[in-house]
Each structure stands twice: as structure tokens, then as C-alpha cells.
C-alpha positions as CSV (number, residue, x, y, z in Angstrom):
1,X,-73.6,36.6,-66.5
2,X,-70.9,34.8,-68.6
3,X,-69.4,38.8,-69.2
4,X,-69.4,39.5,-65.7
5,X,-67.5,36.2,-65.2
6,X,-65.2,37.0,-67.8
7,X,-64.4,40.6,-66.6
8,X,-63.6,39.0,-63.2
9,X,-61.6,36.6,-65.1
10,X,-59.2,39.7,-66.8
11,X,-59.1,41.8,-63.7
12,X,-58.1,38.4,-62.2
13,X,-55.1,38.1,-64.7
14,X,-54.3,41.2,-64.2
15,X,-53.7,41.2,-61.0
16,X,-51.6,38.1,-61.2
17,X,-50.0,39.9,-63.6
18,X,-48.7,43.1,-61.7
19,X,-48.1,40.8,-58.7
20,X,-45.6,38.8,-60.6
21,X,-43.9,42.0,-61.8
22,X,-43.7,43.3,-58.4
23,X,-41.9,40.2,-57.4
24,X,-40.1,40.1,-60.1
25,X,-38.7,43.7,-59.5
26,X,-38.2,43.1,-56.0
27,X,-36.3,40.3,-56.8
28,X,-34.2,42.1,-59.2
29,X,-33.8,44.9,-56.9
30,X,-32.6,42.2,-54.2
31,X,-30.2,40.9,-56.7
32,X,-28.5,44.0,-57.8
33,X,-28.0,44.8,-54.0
34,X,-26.8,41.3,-53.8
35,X,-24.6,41.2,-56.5
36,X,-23.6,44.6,-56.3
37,X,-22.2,44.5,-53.1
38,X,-24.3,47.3,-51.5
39,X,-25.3,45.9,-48.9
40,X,-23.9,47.3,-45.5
41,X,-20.6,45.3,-44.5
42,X,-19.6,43.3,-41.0
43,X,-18.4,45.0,-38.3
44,X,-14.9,46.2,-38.6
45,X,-13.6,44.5,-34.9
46,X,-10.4,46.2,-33.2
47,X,-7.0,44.0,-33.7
48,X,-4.0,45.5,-31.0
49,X,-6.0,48.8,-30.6
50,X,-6.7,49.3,-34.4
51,X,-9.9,48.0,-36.7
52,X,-9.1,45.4,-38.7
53,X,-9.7,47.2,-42.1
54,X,-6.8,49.6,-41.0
55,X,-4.7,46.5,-40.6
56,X,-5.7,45.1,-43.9
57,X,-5.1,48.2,-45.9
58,X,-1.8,48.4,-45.0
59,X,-0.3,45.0,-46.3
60,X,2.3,44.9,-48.3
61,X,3.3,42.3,-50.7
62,X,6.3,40.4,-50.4
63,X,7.6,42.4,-46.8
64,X,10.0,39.7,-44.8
65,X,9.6,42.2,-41.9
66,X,6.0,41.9,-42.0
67,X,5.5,38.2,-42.2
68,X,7.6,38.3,-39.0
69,X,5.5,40.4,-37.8
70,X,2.3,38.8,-38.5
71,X,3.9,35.8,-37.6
72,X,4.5,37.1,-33.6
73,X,0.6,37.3,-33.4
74,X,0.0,33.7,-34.0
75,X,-3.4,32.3,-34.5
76,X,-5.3,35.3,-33.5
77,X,-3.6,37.1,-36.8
78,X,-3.9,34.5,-39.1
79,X,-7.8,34.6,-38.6
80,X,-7.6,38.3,-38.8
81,X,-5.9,38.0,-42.2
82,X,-8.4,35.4,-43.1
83,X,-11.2,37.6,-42.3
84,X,-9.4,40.4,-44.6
85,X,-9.8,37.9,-47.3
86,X,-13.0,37.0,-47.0
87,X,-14.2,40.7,-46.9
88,X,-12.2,41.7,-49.7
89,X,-13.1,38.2,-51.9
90,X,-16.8,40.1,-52.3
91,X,-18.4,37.4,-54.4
92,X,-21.5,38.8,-54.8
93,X,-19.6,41.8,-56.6
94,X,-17.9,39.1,-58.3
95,X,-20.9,37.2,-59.7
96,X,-23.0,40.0,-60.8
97,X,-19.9,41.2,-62.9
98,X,-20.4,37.7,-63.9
99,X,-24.4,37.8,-64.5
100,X,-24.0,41.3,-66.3
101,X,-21.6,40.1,-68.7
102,X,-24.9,37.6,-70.0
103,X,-27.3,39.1,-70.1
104,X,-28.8,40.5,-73.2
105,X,-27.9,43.8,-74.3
106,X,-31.7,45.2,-73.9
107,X,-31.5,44.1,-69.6
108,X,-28.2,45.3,-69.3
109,X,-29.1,48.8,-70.4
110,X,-31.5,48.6,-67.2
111,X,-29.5,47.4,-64.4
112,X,-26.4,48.8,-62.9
113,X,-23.4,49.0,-64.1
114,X,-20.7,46.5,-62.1
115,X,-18.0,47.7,-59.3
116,X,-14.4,47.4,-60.8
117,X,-13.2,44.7,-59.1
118,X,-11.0,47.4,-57.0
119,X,-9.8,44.6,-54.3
120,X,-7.5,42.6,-56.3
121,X,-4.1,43.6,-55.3
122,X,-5.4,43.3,-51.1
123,X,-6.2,40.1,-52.2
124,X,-2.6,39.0,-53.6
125,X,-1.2,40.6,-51.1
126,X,-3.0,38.6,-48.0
127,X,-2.7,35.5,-50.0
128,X,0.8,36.1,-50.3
129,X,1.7,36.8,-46.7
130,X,-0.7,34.2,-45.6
131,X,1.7,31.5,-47.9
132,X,4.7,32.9,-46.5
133,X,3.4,31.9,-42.8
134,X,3.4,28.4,-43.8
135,X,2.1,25.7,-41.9
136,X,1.5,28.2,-38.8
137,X,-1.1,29.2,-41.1
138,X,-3.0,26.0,-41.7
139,X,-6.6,27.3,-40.7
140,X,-7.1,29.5,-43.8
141,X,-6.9,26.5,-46.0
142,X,-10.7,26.5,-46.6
143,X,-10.8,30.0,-47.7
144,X,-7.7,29.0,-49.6
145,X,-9.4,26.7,-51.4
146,X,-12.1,28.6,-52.7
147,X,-9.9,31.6,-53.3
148,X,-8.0,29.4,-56.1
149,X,-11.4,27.9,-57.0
150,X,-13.8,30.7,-57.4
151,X,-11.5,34.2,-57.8
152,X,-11.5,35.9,-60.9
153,X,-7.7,37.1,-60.9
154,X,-5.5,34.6,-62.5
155,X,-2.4,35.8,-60.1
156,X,-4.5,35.8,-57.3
157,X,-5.3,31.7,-58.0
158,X,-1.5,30.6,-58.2
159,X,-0.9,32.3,-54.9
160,X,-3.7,31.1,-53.7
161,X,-2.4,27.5,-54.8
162,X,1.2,28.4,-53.7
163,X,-0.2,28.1,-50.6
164,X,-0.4,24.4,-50.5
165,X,3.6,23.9,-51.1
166,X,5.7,24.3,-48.2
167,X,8.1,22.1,-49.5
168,X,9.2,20.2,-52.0
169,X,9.0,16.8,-50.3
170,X,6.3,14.3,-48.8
171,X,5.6,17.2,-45.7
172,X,4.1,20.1,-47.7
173,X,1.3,21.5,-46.5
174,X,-1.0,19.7,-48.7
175,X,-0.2,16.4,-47.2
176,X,-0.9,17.8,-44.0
177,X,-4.6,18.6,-44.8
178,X,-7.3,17.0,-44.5
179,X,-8.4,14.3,-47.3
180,X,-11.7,16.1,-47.5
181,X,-10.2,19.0,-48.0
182,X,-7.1,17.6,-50.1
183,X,-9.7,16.3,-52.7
184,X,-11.7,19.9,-52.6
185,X,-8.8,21.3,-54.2
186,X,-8.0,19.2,-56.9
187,X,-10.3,20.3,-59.3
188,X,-8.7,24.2,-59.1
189,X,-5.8,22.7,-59.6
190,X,-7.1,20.6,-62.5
191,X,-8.4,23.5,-64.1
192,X,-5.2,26.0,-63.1
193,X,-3.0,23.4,-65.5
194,X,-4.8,23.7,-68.2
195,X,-4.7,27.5,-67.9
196,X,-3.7,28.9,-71.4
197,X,-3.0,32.6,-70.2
198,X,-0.6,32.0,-67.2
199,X,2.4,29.5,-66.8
200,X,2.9,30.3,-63.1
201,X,-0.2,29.0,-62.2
202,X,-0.2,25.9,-64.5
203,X,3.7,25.8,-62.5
204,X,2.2,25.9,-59.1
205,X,-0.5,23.3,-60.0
206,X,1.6,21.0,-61.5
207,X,3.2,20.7,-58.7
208,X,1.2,19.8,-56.3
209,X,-0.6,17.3,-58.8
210,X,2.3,15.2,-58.0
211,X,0.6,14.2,-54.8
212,X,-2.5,12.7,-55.8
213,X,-1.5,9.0,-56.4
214,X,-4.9,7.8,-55.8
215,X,-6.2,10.4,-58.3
216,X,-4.0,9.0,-60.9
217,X,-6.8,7.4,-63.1
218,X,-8.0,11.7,-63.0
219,X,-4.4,13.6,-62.7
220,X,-2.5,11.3,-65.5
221,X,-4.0,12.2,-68.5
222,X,-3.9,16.0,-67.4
223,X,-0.5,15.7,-66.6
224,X,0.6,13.8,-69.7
225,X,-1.2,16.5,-72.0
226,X,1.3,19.2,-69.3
227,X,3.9,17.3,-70.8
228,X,3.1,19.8,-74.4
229,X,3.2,22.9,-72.1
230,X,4.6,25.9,-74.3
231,X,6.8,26.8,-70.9
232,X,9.6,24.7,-70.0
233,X,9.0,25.1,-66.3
234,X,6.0,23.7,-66.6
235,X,6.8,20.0,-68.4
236,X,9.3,20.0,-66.1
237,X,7.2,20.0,-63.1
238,X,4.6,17.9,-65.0
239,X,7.4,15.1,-66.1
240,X,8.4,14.8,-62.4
241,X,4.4,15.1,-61.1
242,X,4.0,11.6,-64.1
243,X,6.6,10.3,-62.4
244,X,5.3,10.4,-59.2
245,X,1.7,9.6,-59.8
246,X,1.8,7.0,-62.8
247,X,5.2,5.7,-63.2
248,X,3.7,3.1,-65.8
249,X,2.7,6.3,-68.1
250,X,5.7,8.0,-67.0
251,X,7.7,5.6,-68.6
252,X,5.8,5.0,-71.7
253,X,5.6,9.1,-72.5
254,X,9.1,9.3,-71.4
255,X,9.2,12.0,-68.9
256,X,12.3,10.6,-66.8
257,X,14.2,11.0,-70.8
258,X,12.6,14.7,-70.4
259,X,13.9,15.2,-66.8
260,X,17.3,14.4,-68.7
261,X,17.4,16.6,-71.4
262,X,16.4,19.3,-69.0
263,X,19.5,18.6,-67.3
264,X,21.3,19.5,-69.6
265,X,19.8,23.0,-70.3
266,X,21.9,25.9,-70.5
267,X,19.9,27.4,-67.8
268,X,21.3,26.0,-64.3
269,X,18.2,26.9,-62.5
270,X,16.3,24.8,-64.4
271,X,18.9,22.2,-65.1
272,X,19.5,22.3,-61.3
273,X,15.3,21.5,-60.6
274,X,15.3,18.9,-63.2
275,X,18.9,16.8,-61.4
276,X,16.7,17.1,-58.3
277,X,13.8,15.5,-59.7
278,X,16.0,13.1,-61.3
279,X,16.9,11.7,-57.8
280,X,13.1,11.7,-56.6
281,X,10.7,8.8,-56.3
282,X,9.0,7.2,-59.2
283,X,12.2,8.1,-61.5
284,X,12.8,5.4,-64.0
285,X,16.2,4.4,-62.0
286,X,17.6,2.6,-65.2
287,X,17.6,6.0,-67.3
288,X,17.9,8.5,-64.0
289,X,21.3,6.8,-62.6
290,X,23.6,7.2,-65.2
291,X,22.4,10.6,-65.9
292,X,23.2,11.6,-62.1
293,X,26.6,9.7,-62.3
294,X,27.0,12.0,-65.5
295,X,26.1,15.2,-63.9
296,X,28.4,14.4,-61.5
297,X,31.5,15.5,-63.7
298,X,29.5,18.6,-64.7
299,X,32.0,21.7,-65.7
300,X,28.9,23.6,-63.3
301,X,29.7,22.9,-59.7
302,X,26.0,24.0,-58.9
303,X,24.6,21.3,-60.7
304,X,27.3,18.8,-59.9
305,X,26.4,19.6,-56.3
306,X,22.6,19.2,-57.2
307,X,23.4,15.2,-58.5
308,X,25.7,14.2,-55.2
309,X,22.1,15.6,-53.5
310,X,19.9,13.8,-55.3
311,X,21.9,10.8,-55.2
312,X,22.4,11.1,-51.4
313,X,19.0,11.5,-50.8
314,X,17.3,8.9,-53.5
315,X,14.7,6.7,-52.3
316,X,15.2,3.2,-51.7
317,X,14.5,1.9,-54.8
318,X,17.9,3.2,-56.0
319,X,19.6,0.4,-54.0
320,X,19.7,-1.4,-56.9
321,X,22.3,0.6,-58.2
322,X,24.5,1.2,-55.0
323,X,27.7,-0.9,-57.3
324,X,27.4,2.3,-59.1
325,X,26.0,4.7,-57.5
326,X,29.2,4.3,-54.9
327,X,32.3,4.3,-57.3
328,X,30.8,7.6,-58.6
329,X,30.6,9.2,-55.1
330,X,34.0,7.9,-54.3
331,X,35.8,9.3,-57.4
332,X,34.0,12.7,-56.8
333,X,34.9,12.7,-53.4
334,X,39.0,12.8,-54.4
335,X,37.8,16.4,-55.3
336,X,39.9,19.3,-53.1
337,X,36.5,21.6,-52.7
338,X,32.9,21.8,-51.4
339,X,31.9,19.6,-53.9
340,X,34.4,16.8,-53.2
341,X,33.4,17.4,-49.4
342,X,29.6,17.0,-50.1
343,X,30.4,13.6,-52.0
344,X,32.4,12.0,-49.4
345,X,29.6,12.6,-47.0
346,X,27.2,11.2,-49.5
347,X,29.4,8.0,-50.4
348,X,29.5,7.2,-46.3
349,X,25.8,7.5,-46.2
350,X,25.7,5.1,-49.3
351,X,28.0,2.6,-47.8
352,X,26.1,2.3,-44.3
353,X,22.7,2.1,-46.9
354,X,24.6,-0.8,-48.6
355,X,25.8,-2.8,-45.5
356,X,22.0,-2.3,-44.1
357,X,20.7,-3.9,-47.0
358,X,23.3,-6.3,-47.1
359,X,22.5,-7.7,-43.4
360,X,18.7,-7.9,-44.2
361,X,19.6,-9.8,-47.2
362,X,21.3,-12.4,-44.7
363,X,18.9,-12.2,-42.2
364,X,15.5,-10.9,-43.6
365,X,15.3,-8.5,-41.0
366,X,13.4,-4.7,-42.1
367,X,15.6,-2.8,-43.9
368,X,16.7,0.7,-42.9
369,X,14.6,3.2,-44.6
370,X,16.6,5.9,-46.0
371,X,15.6,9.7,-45.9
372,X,13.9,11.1,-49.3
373,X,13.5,14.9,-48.1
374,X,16.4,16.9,-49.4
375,X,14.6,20.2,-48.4
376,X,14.6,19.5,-44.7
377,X,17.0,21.3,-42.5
378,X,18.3,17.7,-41.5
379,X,19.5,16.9,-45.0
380,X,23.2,16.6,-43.7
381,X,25.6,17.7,-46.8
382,X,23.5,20.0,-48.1
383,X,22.3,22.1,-45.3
């Protein structure tokens, strides 16, 4: 009796045990299709009389005719090009290049080998053209975000994060997102500055770190560690983020001082970026003025241009130095060319900013709030 019960028992077992490979081999099987990406595709919908895929395939990267172009079809191409990303984003390819790379050597011989990833330059190229559309291009943020979250190409995440500055000022398009969706990116963009392998993208991220204020606790001591970037771009764009999110750490690691010396670098496209953030909020005004006043008699009429911008468009908490902000302006504008022409304008604009000020000082009215955006078209002088 008790061998009966125990032959029962092992045929039992044995079942259990070929059931359990079964699964497991269907599961496997389900994963490699999965992963693999052999699993039939959507349905390739028609788009002006063409599928979509056709479309797709033939995007180019970096065409001004064809952002123009795509930019004529309005919403309904935008979700068109969004759907062109997500098809050609194929994360289940992705991961099981992911989950072949660790698995031990004695599996791997037994599953298939992973696709190439073969779709990485459609990708650049729709998240390129879908940055150059700008705002009018605001519903593929979520698919954005994951892109420079999740995707495996390194060029492919700073474009992807490129998306989210439209502008240098308080209106890029990250500001115009929502919160949610603002705080969904940060940690890509946490991660894309610490990036040892490409600068761009630690470039990109750096800055738009520069408008997380109320991440500061979070963004400061990334951004302060930026500060050590091997690329000058870089703790350039990290000096001004410090500024801008931490002024209390900003000033105790220097970075305004940095902004400084960069202004004085040989290379006027970078000397020209760093004057500009000189004359942005959260610059230590005390070490940023007379610097500015000083660029003004620059023997480089792009960066002496650059200062009478900055200083014409510095936020309000540059009033303070408006008896000397507007002797400078005044003695530059005696100059015969653009230059002196662009001053003149910025020394009336500071003298109406000082007369505001002086009348709420007598009657304790609001001040007048001055403009901070020197990238919008309605920058006066500069535009």
C-alpha cells in the first residue's frame, strides 16, 4: 500500500514537474516574442493619401523646409510624428537587448540573439523635428519624457531633453507644462548631468535644472558637483542654473565669480552666453555689475553689445545699482555706432526704471516691474 502511495506520489511530482517546464517555456517563448519585437505591429493608418510609415521613413534631420512643412499640418501631424516615435521607440526590443546582456552565458546560448537597435537615427530625427516645432508641439511631451528617460541612445536623450527649451527665459516650454509632468522629468535630467560620456546632454540638462527652485534641496547639490564639469559649456550653464535655483550656494561656491571669468574667455560665443547670464536673475548683483559695466568697454563689440543687453534687461533687483548702472549706459551711448545706439536705448529704459522707483519710494505705490526676457521678439534694442 505505502509503495503504491509512494509511486503516486513521484508520478505526482512529475507531473508538476513537466507542467512547470511547460510554463516555463511558454513563458520564455512569450518573452522572446515580447522582447524581441516579433510580434505583428499596429496598423500603418493613411496621413494626406500616404501610410504613415512612408511618412516617417522619409524625415530628415535638421530640414528648415520640412519643419515648415510639418508645421502647416498642425495638430494632426504632430500626433502623426508622435506615433512615428512611439513605433520606432520599440522597448520591448530595447529591454530584451537589455535582459540578454545578463543573463548567464549558459541561457544566452539558448535564446535569440537581439535586433540591432536599427531605429536610432528615425528616432533623432523625429525628436529633432518635433523640438524644432516648439510649443505648437506641446502634446508629445509625455512621449518626450520617457524618450529622455528610458532610450538607450545618448544623442537621442539630449534631443529629447532639448525639447523642453524653447527659450532661454521664464516661457520655455518646460514652464508651460504641467507640474506633474514638469517633476516626471526631472530625474532624466538628473541623471543626463551626471552623464560622463556626452557634454551636450549634461549641456541641455543643465539647463533646464535652472528651473526647479522648489527642487533646490534635490537640483543644488547636482548642480554644484556640474560646477567640476570637464566641459566649459557645461559649468557655465550649471553656474547660472546655481544661481537661479540656490543663490545662497551660488554665492558660497562662487559661480557668479565663474560667470566672470567666463566672460572673459577668448571664445566670444561663450564669453557672449556667460555676460547674458551675468545680467539674469539670482546673479550676485555686487560681483555681476561691475563686471557688466566692464564689458561694456570691451575691444569685442559682440560682447559689449551682449552687457548693454543684459543690463537693459536685468531684473529688478539690479535697481540697486541704477547710480551706476546709468553713468555706464550714458558714456557708452556717446559711441557713433550700433553699439552706442543700443546703449542710448538702454540708458532711457533705465532712467524711466529709476523715476518709477523713485515715485514708489515717495508714495509706496507698486513698483513698475521691469521685463527679464531678452530672447522675446519684444526685447526693444536688441531685436
Amino acid at each position: 500500500m505505502s509503495d503504491h502511495s509512494g509511486i503516486s506520489c513521484v508520478g505526482s511530482i512529475r507531473r508538476w514537474i513537466v507542467v512547470a517546464l511547460l510554463t516555463f517555456t511558454a513563458g520564455l517563448t512569450g518573452l522572446v516574442l515580447w522582447f524581441g519585437g516579433v510580434l505583428p505591429v499596429n496598423r500603418d493608418p493613411l496621413f494626406h493619401g500616404k501610410p504613415e510609415s512612408e511618412w516617417i521613413k522619409n524625415i530628415k534631420y535638421g530640414d528648415d523646409q520640412q519643419v515648415k512643412e510639418w508645421r502647416a499640418y498642425g495638430e494632426e501631424g504632430v500626433q502623426v510624428l508622435i506615433r512615428g516615435l512611439e513605433r520606432a521607440n520599440r522597448p520591448g526590443e530595447r529591454a530584451y537587448r537589455r535582459f540578454n546582456r545578463l543573463v548567464p552565458d549558459f541561457l544566452g546560448r539558448w535564446l535569440p540573439a537581439p535586433k540591432r537597435d536599427s531605429t536610432q537615427g528615425t528616432r533623432e530625427c523625429l525628436v529633432s523635428l518635433l523640438g524644432s516645432l516648439g510649443s505648437d508641439a506641446k502634446s508629445a511631451t509625455p512621449v518626450m519624457i520617457r524618450t529622455a528617460s528610458t532610450d538607450e541612445f545618448d544623442g537621442v536623450r539630449q534631443g529629447a531633453i532639448g525639447f523642453f527649451i524653447t527659450s532661454a527665459g521664464d516661457d520655455t516650454l518646460l514652464n508651460q507644462i504641467r507640474a506633474k509632468e514638469k517633476k516626471a522629468l526631472l530625474p532624466a535630467l538628473i541623471r543626463a548631468v551626471q552623464d560622463a560620456g556626452n557634454w551636450g546632454l549634461r549641456n541641455n540638462a543643465a539647463i533646464l535644472l535652472k528651473f526647479y527652485p522648489e527642487q533646490r534641496d534635490v537640483v543644488g547639490p547636482v548642480l554644484v558637483k556640474a560646477l567640476q564639469d570637464t566641459h566649459p559649456q557645461v559649468r557655465l550653464c550649471a553656474a547660472e542654473a546655481l544661481n537661479r535655483v540656490a543663490p545662497e550656494v551660488a554665492k558660497k561656491t562662487g559661480a557668479t565669480s565663474m560667470l566672470v571669468a567666463f566672460a572673459k574667455d577668448p571664445d566670444d560665443q561663450l564669453a557672449s552666453k556667460a555676460v547674458a547670464a551675468l545680467g539674469r536673475s539670482g546673479s550676485q548683483q555686487e560681483v555681476a555689475v561691475p563686471a557688466l559695466i566692464g564689458c561694456l568697454e570691451s575691444t569685442n563689440t559682440f560682447i559689449a553689445c551682449e552687457a548693454v543687453w543684459a543690463l537693459e534687461w536685468a531684473p529688478d533687483e539690479f535697481t540697486a545699482y541704477s547710480d551706476r548702472i546709468i553713468p555706464a549706459l550714458a558714456i557708452t551711448g556717446q559711441r557713433e555706432d550700433s553699439l552706442g545706439a543700443y546703449a542710448r536705448v538702454a540708458h532711457k529704459r533705465w532712467l524711466s526704471r529709476s523715476m518709477a522707483n523713485q515715485t514708489v519710494q515717495r508714495t509706496g505705490s507698486q513698483p513698475i516691474r521691469s521685463a527679464t526676457n531678452p530672447t522675446s521678439p519684444a526685447a526693444g534694442s536688441r531685436r
